[in-house]
C-alpha positions, 0 to 999 in steps of 0.5 A: 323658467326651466324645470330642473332635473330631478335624477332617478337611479336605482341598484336594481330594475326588477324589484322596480319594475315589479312595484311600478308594474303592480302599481300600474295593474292596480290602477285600471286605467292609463295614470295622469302624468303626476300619479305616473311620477309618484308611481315611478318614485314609490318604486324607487323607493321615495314616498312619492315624487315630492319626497324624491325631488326634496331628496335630489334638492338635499342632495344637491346642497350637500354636494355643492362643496365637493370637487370631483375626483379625477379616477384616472389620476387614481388609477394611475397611482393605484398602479403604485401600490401593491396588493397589500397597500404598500408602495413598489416603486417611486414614481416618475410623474410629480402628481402621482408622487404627490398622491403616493405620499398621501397615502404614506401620510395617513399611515403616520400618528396624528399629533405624535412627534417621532424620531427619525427612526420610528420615521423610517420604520414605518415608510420601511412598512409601508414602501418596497424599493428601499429609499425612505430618505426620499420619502423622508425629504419629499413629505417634508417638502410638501408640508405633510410633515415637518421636522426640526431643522437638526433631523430630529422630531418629526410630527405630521401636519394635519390638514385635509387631503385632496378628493383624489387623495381620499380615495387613494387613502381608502384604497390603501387602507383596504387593501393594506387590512386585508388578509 
């Protein structure tokens, strides 16, 4: 049977070394391998190994869910956006495009029906090359709004977004409160 990995990370090495450098003063003699494991874990912070590996095992389930963010596609819509979260320009590329209009998703009310030009307003807020018929279209055509087939009431389709559009939505919010 394999052992499983159990990581160990901490913010900062001084404090840790200080308390595993302690520890070690303390004992007079060279520690058996589980008193060195509990030392190393008491100075990260965990009770003692036992409490450190049922930690990393929680820790395991709880992510066990979660798919991974590909930052490199962040980054890259990122790019899009300016200092105050607003997008500067349409992108070429279809993933970034998609991305980009999850964060334009999040700036609109859940569960409130709009009309087409409170839909303007707030894409107009929120967007610096002055097209938000392409917005408009392209947030309908992905189901992240819908709207009667006349024009009129618009209504934003709650769902969850995508790991990469989370962190898009976070960023941009960000900066968008920032002063």
């Amino acid at each position: 049977m394999s052992k499983e990995k159990t990581p160990l990370a901490v913010a900062d090495i001084t404090p840790f070394a200080r308390a595993l450098s302690k520890q070690l003063h303390a004992k007079q003699k060279v520690p058996s391998h589980l008193a060195l494991l509990n030392m190393l874990a008491r100075s990260a912070g965990f009770r003692n190994y036992q409490h450190l590996r049922a930690s990393q095992a929680a820790k395991r389930r709880l992510d066990a869910g979660v798919t991974a963010v590909d930052f490199k596609r962040v980054e890259k819509t990122l790019q899009q956006f300016d200092q105050l979260g607003c997008l500067i320009r349409w992108p070429s590329k279809r993933y970034v495009q998609e991305l980009c209009l999850w964060g334009l998703w999040s700036r609109f009310p859940r569960n409130e029906v709009l009309q087409e030009p409170d839909v303007n307003a707030i894409l107009n807020l929120s967007h610096r090359f002055d097209d938000p018929a392409i917005l408009r279209r392209n947030l309908i055509a992905m189901k992240l709004m819908q709207r009667n087939p006349d024009g009129s009431d618009y209504l934003r389709i709650e769902q969850a977004p995508p790991p990469e559009a989370i962190v898009i939505i976070r960023e941009i919010t960000a900066r968008a409160s920032t002063p």
